[in-house]
Every structure is written in C-alpha cells, then in structure tokens.
C-alpha positions in Angstrom: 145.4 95.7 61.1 148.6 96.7 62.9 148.4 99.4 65.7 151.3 102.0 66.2 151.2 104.0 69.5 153.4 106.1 71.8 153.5 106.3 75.6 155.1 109.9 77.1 155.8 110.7 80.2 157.9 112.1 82.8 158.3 110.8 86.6 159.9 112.4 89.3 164.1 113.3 88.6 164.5 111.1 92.1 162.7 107.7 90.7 164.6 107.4 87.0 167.1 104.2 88.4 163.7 102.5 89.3 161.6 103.8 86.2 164.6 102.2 84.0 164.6 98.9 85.9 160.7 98.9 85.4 161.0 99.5 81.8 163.4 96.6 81.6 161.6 94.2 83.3 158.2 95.2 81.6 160.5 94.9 77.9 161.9 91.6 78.4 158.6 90.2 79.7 157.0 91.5 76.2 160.0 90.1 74.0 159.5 86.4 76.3 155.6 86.6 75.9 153.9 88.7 73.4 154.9 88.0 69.8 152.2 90.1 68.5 153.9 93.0 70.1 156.1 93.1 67.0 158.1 96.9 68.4 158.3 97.9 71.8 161.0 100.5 71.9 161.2 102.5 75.1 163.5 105.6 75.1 164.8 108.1 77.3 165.0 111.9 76.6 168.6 112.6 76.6 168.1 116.8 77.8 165.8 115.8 80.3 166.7 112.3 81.2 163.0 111.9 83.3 160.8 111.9 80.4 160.3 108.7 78.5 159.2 107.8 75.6 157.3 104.2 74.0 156.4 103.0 71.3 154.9 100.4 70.0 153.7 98.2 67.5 150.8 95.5 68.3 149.7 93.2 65.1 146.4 93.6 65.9 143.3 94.2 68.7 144.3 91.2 70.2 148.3 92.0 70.8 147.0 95.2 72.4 144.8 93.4 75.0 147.3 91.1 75.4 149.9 93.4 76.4 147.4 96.1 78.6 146.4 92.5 80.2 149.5 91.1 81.2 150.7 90.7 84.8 153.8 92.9 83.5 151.8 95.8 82.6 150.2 95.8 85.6 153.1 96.0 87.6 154.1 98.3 85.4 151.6 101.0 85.7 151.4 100.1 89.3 155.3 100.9 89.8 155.9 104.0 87.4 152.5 105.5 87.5 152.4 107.3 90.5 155.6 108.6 90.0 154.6 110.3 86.7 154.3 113.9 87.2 151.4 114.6 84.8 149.6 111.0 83.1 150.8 109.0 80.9 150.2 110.7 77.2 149.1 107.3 74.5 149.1 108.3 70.6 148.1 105.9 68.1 148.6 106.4 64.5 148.6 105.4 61.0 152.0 104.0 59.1 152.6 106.0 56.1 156.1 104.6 55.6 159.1 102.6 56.8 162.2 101.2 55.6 161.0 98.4 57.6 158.5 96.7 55.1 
C-alpha cells in the first residue's frame, strides 16, 4: 500500500543557498536510486522563501526504509537539520484522489 507524506520546515533565512543545494543533492540521489519513491517533490514557500515543503510518495514499507536508510538522507538530516528553526513536521495520509491514476 502506497505511503503519502509531507516534510515542513523552516531553517534559518542565512542557510537557504545551502538548504537548496541539500535538497538537490538529496533529490537526484532518490530519482538515481530509489524507484519505489515514485514522488519526491520538494518546494519552497514563495512569501517566506525559508520554509520548505516535501512530499512524497513511497510504494510501500519497504521504499520508506529505503529512503530514511540511505546515505543521502543521512547527510541530509545531518546538513539541514540543525539549521531548522523548530523540527521537522512529517504528515502521512490517505489518497482520496488524483488526476494521476
């Protein structure tokens, strides 16, 4: 069963330029190496341009634990993280419809 989720945050205005290139790396590492991530769509708020927002679509349990396990992820979380100004907020929830299907 497929697993939708979001990711929120917001890091400090003076790290943005590295959050972006953090997101990027994190991304194309996903789209090289985890199929079973089948959306990974990472946003940035356009009125306050240091909040971000993921989200994400795993096929199943094991695309999630793929993707938390990765080496990316890690330096992920290990790069952006501390420069969150509150934790990261995750949401998962149910599909009720998409042009997508």
């Amino acid at each position: 069963m497929p697993i939708y989720m979001t990711a929120q945050y917001q890091v400090q205005p003076q790290t943005v330029e590295q959050t972006k290139k953090s997101i990027r790396e994190l991304v194309k590492h996903v789209k090289l190496h985890e199929p079973l991530t089948s959306i990974y769509i990472a946003q940035q708020e356009i009125l306050n341009q240091s909040k971000f927002m993921h989200i994400l679509k795993f096929e199943d349990e094991t695309a999630l634990a793929t993707h938390q396990n990765s080496p990316a992820s890690a330096h992920f979380v290990k790069a952006v993280y501390p420069k969150t100004l509150r934790p990261v907020e995750f949401m998962e929830y149910n599909l009720i419809a998409t042009v997508n299907q």
